[in-house]
Biopython code that builds the backbone (N, CA, C, O; Angstrom):
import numpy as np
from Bio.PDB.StructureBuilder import StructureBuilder

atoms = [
    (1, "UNK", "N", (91.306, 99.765, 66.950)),
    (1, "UNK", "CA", (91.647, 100.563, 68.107)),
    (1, "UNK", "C", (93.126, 100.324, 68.451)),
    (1, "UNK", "O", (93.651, 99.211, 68.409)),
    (2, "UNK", "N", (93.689, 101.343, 68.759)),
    (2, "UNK", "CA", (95.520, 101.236, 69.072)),
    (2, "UNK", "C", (96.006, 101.604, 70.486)),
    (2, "UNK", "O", (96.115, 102.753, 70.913)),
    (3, "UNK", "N", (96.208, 100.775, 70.973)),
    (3, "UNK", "CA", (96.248, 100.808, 72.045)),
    (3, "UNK", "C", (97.388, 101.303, 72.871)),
    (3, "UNK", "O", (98.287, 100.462, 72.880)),
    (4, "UNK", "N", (97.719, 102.542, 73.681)),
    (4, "UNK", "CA", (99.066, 102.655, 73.907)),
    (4, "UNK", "C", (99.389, 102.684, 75.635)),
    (4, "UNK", "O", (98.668, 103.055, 76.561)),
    (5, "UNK", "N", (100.936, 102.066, 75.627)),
    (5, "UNK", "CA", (101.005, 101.578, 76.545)),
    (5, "UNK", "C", (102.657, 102.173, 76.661)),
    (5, "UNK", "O", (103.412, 102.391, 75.713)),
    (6, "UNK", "N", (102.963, 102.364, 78.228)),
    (6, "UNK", "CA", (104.450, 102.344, 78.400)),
    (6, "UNK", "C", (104.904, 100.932, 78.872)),
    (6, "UNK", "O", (104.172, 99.998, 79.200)),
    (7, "UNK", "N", (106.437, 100.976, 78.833)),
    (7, "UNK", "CA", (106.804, 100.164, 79.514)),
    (7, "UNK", "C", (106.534, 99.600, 80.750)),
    (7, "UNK", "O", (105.947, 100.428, 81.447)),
    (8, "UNK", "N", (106.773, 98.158, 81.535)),
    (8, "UNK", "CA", (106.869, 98.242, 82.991)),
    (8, "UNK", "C", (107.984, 98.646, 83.813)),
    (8, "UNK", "O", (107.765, 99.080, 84.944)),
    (9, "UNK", "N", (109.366, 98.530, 83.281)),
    (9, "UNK", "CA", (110.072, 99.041, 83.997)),
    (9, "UNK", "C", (110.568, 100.186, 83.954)),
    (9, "UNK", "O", (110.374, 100.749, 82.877)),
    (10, "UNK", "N", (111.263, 100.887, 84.873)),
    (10, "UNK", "CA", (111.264, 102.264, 84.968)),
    (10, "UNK", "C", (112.986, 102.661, 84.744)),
    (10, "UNK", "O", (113.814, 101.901, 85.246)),
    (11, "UNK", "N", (113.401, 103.764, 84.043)),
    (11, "UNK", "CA", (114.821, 104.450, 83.542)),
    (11, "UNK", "C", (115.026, 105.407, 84.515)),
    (11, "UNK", "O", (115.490, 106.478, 84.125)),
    (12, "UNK", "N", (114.689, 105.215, 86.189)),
    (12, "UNK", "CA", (114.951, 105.964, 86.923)),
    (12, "UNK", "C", (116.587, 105.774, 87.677)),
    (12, "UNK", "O", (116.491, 105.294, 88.807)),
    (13, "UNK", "N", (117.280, 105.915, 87.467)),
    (13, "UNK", "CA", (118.457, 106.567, 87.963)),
    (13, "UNK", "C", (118.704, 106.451, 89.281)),
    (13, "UNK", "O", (118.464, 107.505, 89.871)),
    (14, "UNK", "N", (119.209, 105.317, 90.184)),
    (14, "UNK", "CA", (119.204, 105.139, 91.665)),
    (14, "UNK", "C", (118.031, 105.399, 92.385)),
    (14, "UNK", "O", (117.946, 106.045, 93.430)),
    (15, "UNK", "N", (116.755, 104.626, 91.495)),
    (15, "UNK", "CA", (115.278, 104.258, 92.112)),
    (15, "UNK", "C", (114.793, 103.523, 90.847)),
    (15, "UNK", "O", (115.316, 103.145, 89.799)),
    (16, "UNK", "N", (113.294, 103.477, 91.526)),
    (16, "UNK", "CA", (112.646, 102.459, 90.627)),
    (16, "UNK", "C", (111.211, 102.848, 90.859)),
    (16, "UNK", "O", (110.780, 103.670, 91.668)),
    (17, "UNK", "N", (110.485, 102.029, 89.911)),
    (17, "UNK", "CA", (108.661, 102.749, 90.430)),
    (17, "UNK", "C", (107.995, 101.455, 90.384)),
    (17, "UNK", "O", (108.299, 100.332, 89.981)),
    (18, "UNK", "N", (106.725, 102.134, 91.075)),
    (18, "UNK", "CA", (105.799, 101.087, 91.251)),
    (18, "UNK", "C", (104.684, 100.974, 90.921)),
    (18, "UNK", "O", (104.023, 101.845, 91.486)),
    (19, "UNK", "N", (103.937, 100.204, 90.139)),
    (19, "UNK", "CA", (102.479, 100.666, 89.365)),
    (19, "UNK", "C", (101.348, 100.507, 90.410)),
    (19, "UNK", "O", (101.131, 99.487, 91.064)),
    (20, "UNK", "N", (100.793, 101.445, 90.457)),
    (20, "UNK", "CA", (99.668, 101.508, 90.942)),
    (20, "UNK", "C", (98.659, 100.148, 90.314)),
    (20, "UNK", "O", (98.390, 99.352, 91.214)),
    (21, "UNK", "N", (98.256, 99.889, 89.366)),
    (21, "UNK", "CA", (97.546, 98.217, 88.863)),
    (21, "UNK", "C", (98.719, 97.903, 88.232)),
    (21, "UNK", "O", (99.151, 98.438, 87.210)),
    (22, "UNK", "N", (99.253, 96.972, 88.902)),
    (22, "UNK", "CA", (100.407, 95.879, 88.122)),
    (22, "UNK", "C", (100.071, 95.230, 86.574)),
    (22, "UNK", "O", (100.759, 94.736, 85.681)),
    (23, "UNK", "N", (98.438, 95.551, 86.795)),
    (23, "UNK", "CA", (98.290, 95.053, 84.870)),
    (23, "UNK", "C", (97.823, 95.762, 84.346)),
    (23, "UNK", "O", (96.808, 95.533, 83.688)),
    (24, "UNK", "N", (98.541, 97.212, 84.457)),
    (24, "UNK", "CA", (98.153, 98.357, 83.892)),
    (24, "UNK", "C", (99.640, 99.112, 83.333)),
    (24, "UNK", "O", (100.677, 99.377, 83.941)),
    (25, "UNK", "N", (99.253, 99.308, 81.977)),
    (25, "UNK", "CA", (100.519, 99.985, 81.712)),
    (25, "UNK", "C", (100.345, 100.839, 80.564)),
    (25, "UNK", "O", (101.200, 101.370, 79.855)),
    (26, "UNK", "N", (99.143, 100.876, 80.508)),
    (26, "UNK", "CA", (98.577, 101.940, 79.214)),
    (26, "UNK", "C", (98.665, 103.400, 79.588)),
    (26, "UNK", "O", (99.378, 103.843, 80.488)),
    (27, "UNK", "N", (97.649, 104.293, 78.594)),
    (27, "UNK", "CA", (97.955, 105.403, 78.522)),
    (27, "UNK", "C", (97.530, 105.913, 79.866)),
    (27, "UNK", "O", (96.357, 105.642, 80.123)),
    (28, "UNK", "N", (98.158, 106.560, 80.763)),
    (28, "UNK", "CA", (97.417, 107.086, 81.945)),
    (28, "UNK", "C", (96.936, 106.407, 83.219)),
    (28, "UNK", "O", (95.963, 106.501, 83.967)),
    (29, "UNK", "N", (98.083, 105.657, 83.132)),
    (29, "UNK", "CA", (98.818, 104.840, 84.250)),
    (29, "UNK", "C", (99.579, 105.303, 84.806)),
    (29, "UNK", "O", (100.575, 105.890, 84.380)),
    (30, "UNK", "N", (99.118, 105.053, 86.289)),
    (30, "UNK", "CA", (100.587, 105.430, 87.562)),
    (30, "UNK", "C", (101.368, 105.089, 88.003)),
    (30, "UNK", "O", (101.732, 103.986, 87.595)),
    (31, "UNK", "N", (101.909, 105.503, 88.732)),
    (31, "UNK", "CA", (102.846, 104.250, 89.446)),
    (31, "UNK", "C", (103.721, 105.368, 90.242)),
    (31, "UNK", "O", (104.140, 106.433, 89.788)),
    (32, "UNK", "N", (103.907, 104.757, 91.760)),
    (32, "UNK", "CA", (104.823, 105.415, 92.603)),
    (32, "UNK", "C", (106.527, 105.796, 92.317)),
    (32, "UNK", "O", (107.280, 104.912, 91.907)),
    (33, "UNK", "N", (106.884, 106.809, 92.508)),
    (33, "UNK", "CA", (108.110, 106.753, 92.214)),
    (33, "UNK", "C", (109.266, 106.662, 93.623)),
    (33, "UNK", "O", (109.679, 107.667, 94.203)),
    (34, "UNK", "N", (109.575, 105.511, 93.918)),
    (34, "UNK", "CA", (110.854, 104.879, 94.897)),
    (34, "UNK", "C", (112.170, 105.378, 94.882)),
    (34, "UNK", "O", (112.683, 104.817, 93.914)),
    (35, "UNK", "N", (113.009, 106.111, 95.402)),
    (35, "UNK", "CA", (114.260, 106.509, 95.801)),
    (35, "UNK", "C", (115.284, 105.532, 96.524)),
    (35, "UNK", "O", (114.966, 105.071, 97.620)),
    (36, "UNK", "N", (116.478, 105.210, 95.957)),
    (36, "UNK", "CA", (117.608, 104.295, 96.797)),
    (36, "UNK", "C", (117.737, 105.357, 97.871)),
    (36, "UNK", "O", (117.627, 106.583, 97.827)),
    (37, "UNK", "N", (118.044, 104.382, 98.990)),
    (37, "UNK", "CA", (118.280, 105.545, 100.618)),
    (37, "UNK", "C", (119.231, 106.730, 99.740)),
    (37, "UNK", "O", (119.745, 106.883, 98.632)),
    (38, "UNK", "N", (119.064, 107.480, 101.133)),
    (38, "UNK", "CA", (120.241, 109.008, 100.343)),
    (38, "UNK", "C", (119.787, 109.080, 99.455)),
    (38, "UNK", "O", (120.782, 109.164, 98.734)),
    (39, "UNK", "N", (118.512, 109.148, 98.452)),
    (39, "UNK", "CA", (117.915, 109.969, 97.381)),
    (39, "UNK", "C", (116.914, 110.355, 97.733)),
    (39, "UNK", "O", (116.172, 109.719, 98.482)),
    (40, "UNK", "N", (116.601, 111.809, 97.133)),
    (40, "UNK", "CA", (115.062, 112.020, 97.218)),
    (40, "UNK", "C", (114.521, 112.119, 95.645)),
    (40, "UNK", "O", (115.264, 112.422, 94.711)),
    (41, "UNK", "N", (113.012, 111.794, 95.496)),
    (41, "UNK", "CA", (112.619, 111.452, 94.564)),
    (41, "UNK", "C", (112.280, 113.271, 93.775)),
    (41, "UNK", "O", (112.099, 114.124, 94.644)),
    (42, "UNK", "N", (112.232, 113.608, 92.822)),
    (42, "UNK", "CA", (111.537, 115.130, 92.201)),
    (42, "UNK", "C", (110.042, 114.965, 92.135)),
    (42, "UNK", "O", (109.541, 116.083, 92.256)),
    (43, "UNK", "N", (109.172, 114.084, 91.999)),
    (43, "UNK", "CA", (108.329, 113.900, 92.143)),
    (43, "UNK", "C", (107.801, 112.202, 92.722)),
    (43, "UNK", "O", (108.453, 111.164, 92.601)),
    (44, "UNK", "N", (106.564, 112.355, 93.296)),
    (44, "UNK", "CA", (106.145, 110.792, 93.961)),
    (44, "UNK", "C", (105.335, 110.163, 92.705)),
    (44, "UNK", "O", (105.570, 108.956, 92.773)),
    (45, "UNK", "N", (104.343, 110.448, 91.391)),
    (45, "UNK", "CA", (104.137, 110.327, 91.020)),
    (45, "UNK", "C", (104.556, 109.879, 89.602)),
    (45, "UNK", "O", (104.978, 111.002, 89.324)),
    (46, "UNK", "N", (104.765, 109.261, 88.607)),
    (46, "UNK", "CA", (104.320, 109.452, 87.480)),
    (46, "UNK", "C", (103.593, 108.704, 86.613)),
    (46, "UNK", "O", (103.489, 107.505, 86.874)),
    (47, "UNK", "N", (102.998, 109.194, 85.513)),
    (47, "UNK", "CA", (101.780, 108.973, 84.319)),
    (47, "UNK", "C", (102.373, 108.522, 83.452)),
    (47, "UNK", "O", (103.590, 108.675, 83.347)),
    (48, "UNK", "N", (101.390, 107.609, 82.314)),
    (48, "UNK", "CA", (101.984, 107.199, 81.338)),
    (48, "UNK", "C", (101.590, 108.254, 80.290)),
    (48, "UNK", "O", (100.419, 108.595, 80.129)),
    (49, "UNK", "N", (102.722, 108.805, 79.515)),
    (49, "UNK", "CA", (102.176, 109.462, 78.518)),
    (49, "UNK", "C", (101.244, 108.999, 77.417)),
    (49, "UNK", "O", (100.944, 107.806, 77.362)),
    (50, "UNK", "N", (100.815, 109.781, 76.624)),
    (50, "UNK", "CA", (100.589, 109.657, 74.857)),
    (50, "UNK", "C", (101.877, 109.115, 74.001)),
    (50, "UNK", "O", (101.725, 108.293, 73.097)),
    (51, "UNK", "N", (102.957, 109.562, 74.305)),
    (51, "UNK", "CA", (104.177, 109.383, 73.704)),
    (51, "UNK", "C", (105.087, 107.813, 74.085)),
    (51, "UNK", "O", (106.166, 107.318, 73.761)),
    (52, "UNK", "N", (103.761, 107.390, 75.071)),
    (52, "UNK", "CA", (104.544, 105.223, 74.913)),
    (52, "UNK", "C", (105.401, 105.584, 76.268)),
    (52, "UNK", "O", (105.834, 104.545, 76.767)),
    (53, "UNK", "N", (105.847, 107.007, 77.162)),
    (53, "UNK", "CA", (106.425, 106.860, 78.111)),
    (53, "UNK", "C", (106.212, 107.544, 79.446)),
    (53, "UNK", "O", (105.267, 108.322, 79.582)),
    (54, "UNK", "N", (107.108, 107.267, 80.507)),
    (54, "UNK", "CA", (106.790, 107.463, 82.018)),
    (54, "UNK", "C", (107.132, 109.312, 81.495)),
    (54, "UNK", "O", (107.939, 109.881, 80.759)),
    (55, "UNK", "N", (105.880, 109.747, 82.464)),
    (55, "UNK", "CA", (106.380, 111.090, 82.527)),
    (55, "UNK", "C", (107.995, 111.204, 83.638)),
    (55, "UNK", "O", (108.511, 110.371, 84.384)),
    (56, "UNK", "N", (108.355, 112.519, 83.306)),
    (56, "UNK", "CA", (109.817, 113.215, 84.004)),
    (56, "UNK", "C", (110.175, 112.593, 85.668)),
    (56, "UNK", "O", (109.829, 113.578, 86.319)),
    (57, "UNK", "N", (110.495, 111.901, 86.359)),
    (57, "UNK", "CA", (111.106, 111.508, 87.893)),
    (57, "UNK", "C", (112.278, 111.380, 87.316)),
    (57, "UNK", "O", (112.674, 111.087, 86.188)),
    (58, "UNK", "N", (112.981, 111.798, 88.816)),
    (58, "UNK", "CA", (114.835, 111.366, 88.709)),
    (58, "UNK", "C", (114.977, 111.534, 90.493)),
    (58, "UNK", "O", (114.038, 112.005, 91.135)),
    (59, "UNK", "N", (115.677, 111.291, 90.858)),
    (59, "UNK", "CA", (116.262, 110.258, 92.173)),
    (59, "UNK", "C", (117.822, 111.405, 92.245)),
    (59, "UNK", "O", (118.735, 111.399, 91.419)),
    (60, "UNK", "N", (117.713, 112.305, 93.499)),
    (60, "UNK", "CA", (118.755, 113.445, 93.515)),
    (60, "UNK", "C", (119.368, 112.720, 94.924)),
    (60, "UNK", "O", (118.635, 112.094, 95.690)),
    (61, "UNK", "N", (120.388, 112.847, 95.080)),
    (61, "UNK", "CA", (121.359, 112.397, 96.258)),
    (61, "UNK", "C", (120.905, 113.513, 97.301)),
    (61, "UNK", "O", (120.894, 114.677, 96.900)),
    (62, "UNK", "N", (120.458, 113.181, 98.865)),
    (62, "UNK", "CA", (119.950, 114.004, 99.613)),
    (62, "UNK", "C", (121.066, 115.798, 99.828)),
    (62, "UNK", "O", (120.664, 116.949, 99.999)),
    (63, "UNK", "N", (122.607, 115.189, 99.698)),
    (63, "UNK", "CA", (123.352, 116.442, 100.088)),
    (63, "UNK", "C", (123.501, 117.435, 98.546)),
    (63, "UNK", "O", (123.963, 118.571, 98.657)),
    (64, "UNK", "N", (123.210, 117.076, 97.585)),
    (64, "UNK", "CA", (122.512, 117.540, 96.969)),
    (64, "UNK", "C", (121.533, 118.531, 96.998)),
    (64, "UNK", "O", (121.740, 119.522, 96.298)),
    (65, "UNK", "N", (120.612, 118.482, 97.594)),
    (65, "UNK", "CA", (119.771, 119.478, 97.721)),
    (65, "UNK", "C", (119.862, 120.472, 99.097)),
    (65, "UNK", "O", (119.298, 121.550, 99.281)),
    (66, "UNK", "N", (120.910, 119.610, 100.133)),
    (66, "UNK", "CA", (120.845, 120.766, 101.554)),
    (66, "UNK", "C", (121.938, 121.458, 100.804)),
    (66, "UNK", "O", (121.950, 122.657, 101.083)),
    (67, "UNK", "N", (123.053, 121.036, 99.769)),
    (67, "UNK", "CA", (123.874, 122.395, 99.645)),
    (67, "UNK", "C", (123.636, 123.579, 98.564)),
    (67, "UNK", "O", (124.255, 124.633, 98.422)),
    (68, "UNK", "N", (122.280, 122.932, 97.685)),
    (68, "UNK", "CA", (120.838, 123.910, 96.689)),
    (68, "UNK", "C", (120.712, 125.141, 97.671)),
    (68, "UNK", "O", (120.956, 126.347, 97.648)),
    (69, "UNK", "N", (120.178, 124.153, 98.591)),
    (69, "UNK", "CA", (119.383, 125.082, 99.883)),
    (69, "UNK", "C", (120.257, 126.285, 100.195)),
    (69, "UNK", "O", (120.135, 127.476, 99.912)),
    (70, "UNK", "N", (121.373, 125.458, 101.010)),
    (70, "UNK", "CA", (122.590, 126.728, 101.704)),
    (70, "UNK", "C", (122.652, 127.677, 101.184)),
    (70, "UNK", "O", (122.300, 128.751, 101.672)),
    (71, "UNK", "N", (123.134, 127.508, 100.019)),
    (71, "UNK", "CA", (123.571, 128.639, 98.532)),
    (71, "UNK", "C", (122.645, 129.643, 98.669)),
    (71, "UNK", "O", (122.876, 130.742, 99.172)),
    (72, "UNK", "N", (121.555, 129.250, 98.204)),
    (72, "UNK", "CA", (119.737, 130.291, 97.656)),
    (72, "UNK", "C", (119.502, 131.079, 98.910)),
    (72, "UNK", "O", (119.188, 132.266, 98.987)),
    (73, "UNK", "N", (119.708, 130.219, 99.883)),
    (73, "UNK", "CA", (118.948, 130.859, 101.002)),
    (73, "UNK", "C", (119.974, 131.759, 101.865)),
    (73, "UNK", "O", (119.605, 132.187, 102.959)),
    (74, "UNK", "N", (121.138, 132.017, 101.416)),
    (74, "UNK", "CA", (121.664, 133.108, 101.810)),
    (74, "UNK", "C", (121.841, 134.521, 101.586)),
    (74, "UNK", "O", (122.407, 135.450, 102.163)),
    (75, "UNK", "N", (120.974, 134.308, 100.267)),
    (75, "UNK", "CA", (120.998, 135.717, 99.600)),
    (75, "UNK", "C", (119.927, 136.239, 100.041)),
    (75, "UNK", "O", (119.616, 137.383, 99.710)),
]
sb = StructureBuilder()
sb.init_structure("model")
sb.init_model(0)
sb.init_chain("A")
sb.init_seg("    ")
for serial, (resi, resn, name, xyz) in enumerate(atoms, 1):
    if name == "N":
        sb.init_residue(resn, " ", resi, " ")
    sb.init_atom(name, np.array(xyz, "f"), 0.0, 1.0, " ", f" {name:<3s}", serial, name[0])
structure = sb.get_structure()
């Protein structure tokens, strides 16, 4: 039996995550995803893949997204 597992630490970009079972790191494992202040997270979640890794989070600087907003929402 082959057992697959991601890493524990996380390649998030001005955050970090947190496992839902700290002695869990196999396939289909969670873990919270944490933002440094002034970031917001793209998602709160992620899974461990099939592929050995954390699914997609990244950590966006908050003015970042109010000047997304401004832009879109004027048209």
């Amino acid at each position: 039996m082959i057992i697959i597992g991601c890493s524990n630490s996380s390649d998030i970009e001005n955050g970090d995550m947190s496992l839902h079972d700290s002695s869990n790191t196999s396939y289909g494992a969670t873990a919270d995803v944490k933002c440094n202040p002034g970031y917001i997270a793209s998602v709160d979640i992620v899974t461990c893949t099939i592929n050995e890794t954390w699914s997609n989070a990244s950590c966006s600087a908050v003015g970042m997204y109010s000047k997304w907003y401004m832009v879109f929402s004027t048209f």
